[in-house]
N, C-alpha and C positions, 0 to 999 in steps of 0.2 A: 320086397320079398317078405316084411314084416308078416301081411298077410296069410300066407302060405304055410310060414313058419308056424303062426298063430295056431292055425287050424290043424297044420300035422301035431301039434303038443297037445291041442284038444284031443283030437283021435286018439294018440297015445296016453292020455291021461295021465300027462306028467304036468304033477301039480307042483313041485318040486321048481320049475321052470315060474309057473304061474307065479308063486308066492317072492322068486327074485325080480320078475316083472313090475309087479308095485310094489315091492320094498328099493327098487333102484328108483322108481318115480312116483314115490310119495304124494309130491306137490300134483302132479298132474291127477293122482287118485281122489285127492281130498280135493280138488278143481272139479272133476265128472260128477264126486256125489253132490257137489254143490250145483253143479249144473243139473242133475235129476232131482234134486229138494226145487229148484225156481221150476221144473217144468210139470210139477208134479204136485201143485199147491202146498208144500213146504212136508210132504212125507217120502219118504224113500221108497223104491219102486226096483229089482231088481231086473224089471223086463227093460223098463227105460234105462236103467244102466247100460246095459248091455249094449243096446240097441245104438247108444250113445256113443259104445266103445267101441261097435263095430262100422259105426258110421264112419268117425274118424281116423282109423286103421283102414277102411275103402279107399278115402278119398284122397290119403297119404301113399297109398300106392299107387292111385289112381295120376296123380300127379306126377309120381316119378316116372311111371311106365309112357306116358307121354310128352313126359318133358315140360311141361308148363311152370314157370318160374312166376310166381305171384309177387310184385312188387307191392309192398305192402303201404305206401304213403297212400296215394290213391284211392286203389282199392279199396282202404278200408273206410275211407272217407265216403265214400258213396254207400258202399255198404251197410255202416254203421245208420248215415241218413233215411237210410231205403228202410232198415228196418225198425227203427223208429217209427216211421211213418206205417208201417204192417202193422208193428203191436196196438199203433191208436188204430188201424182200420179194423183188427181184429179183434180189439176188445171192447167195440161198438156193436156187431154184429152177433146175435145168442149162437149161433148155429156153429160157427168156428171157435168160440172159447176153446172148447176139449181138444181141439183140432191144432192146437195152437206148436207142441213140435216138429209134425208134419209142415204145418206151412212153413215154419222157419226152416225146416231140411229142403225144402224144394224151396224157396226162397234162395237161401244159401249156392245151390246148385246150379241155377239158373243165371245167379249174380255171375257165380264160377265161368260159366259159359260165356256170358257177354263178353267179361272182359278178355277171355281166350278168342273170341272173336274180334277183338277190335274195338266195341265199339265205346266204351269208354276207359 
């Protein structure tokens, strides 16, 4: 319901909310803008921010509302391999450089699905 929440404090423009948001999760704010300085050749981007932030406020509700429990040994072992293996495929290829947080969110997405399917 994070999401929900999110969006009615947006609506209502209570910033007030915002500014206890990332002062209660510091670590995880200065984690995202680290994460948009790598995806963004080392400049800050407040669209990738965002887009970051709304990614992973989706798919944490997206998780709960279905119940999917990610064990995380596994998973992240394939995971991590898989996309090792993406970043050498993609930073071979000129056409996907720019492209490159998109493939890792549908990357990421798809990994998600397999293993809620079964298959590894």
């Amino acid at each position: 319901m994070l999401t929900l929440e999110f969006f009615t404090r947006l609506f209502q423009l209570d910033l007030q909310w915002f500014v206890e948001l990332a002062m209660h999760n510091l670590l995880w704010v200065f984690a995202l803008v680290a994460v948009t300085f790598v995806y963004n050749n080392l400049k800050f981007s407040w669209k990738i921010f965002i887009v970051i932030v709304i990614m992973i406020f989706s798919t944490v509700e997206a998780f709960e509302s279905v119940n999917i429990v990610i064990l995380v040994g596994g998973f992240l072992f394939v995971y991590y391999i898989g996309e090792v293996i993406l970043l050498t495929f993609t930073e071979t290829i000129p056409s996907l450089k720019g492209k490159l947080p998109f493939t890792l969110t549908i990357y990421f997405f798809i990994m998600v699905a397999l293993y809620a399917l079964g298959v590894f």
